[in-house]
Residue, then its C-alpha position, 0 to 999 in steps of 0.5 A: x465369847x459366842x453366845x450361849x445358844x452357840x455352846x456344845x458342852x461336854x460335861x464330866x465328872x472330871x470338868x467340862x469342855x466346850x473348845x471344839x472346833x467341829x460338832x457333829x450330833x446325829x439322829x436318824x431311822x437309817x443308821x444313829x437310832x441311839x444318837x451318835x456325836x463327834x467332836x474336834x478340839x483344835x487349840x493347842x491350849x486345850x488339846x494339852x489339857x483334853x483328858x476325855x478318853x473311851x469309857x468316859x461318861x458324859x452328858x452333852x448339851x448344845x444351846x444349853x439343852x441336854x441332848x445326850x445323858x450319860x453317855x460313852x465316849x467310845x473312840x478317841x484320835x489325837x495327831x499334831x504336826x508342826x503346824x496343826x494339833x488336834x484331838x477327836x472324840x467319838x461317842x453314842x447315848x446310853x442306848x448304843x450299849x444295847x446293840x453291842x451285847x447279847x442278851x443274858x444266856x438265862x433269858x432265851x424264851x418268853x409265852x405269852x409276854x408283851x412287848x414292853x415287858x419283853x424290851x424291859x426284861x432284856x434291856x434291865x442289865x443294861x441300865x436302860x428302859x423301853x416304852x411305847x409311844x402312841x403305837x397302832x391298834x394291837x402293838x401291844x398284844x401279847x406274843x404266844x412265843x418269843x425265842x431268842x437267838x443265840x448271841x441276839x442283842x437286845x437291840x436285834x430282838x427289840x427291833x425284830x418285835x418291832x417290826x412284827x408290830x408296825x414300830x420304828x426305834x429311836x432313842x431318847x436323849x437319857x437313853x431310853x428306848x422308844x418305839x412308836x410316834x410322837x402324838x401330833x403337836x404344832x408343827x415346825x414351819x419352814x419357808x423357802x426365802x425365809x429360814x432356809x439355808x438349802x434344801x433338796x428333795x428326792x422323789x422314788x417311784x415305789x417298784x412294787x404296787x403291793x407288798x405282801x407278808x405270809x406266816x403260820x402258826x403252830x397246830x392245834x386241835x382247834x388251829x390246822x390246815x390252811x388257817x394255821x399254815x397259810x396266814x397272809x396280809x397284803x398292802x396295796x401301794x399308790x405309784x407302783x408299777x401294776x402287777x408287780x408285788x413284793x412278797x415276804x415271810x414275817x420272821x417269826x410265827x404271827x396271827x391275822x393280826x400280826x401279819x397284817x401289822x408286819x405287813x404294815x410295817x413293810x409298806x411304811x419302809x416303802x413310804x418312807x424312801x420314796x420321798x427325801x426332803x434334806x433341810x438346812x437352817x441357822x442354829x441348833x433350835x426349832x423354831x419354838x426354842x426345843x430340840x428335835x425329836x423323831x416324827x416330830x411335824x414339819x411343814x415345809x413351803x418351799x415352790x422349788x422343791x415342790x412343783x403344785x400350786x401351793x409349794x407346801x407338804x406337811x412331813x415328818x422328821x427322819x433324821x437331824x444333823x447338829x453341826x458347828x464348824x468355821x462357817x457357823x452353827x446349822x442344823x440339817x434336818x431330813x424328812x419323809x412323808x407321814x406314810x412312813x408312820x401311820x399307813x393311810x390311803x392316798x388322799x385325791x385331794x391333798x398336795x394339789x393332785x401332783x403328788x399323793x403318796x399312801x399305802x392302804x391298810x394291809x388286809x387278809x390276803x389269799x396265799x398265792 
């Protein structure tokens, strides 16, 4: 029998299965916020008995931790021949629901609200929470208007306030939604020869020096003219081609404040394609024993992937893979550079001055 550490188990209110040939568990910024999983049972005794269909809930753990709580199966494939049977399920945690819908038709305007309220409001009919995690300076300020569109799903309108406040989403593994960054703890150490199975990484040129952001905001007998109707913010960026800018309009009406966070947030879009590192070890576990969480730190040390004299940068998670096949159980973790979380001038003195990624803090832009 594998070892404990080797389990992926689905737990239902009708029993629990744990005979899978293929496990999949996805987590990223780019597509899985809300956890996705896929999972294939191949032996005929258990496709007999495999009852799991789409509406179901379930809780899955690998290693004995909980990864998904109550979530949906949503998909459903069974095939067989006369050599081969086979039964695959596909599903998400309790947060996915938050993109299908829309919000309440009752819900459409909110003055003065911030946030966490606002998430909360549309996301209760839903079951699920939201919180703030270690947000950046005004995050949480209120919004003076906030009107959503027709057929917006919560996740469309959370997401768009995020933007507008410098805040990647992912979710929890109970489905809680989250926007913001874990507080900086120890940071996982991966070494070139020691605990990596493969490994890659990619490095872009940013096309663009600057980006910059415009808005405006509604007259008032103390707010007219240019101060209402010209709002802008810029970001300068390292390694951009000089000259060339990016300009957008924030998608909805913002302060000083709230241009220069939406213009933030572009800049660390920017940070966090420019460099790609993809990493793949044994096991399902960090190497403390816990599981994986978004922006977690990671250090990794590998000369090959990193031509300075140390070899090393010190990144943060983007996206994690959990796999379990014929040719054992990896995990694939892919991670960016901290820019991507928290806007920080390049630092002439950090990675050997090879390599020194950054953006500035966005501030007040004349229109052009």
């Amino acid at each position: 029998m594998p070892a404990p550490e080797l389990f992926c188990e689905v737990r239902t209110a009708g029993g629990t299965y744990r005979n899978w040939m293929q496990v999949v568990i996805a987590q990223s910024f780019d597509a899985a916020w809300q956890r996705n999983f896929s999972l294939i049972c191949a032996e005929p005794n258990a496709v007999a008995n495999f009852r799991l269909k789409p509406g179901d809930r379930v809780d899955v753990t690998i290693a004995g931790q909980v990864v998904i709580r109550e979530g949906y199966i949503v998909n459903r494939e069974a095939s067989y021949d006369a050599n081969r049977h086979g039964v695959k399920v596909d599903g998400y945690s309790k947060a996915g629901v938050a993109a299908e819908g829309s919000v309440d038709s009752g819900t459409g305007q909110f003055r003065g609200y911030r946030l966490n309220a606002i998430a909360n409001s549309v996301l209760k009919p839903y079951g699920i929470k939201f919180r703030l995690e270690n947000p950046p300076e005004g995050a949480n300020e209120p919004f003076p208007n906030v009107m959503v569109r027709y057929g917006e799903s919560p996740f469309s309108l959370i997401s768009r306030l995020c933007n507008m406040r410098g805040l990647w989403l992912r979710a929890d593994a109970d489905g809680t939604m989250v926007a913001g960054t874990k507080p900086d703890g120890t940071a996982a150490t991966f070494v070139e020869g020691q605990n990596i199975l493969a490994a890659a990484c990619s490095i872009q040129m940013p096309a663009v020096s600057k980006t910059i952001y415009n808005s405006q905001q509604p007259g008032s007998d103390s707010l007219f003219g240019k101060k209402a109707a010209e709002i802008q913010a810029g970001s300068t960026l390292s390694g951009g081609i000089p000259g060339i800018v990016r300009k957008g309009l924030a998608e909805m009406p913002a302060d000083a404040k709230g241009v220069q966070l939406r213009t933030n947030m572009d800049a660390q879009a920017i940070e966090s394609s420019r460099l790609r590192v993809s990493l793949t070890y044994a096991g399902w576990l960090k190497p403390d024993g816990t599981l994986w969480s978004l922006t977690d730190k990671v250090s990794v040390k590998s000369p090959m992937l990193f031509p300075t004299e140390s070899g090393q940068m010190e990144l943060k998670l983007w996206g994690y893979v959990y796999s379990q096949n014929e040719a054992g159980t990896t995990t694939t973790i892919e991670l960016v550079n901290a820019g991507a979380f928290a806007i920080r001038n390049p630092d002439a003195k950090a990675d050997d001055g090879w390599y020194r990624p950054g953006a500035t803090e966005a501030q007040p832009d004349a229109p052009t």
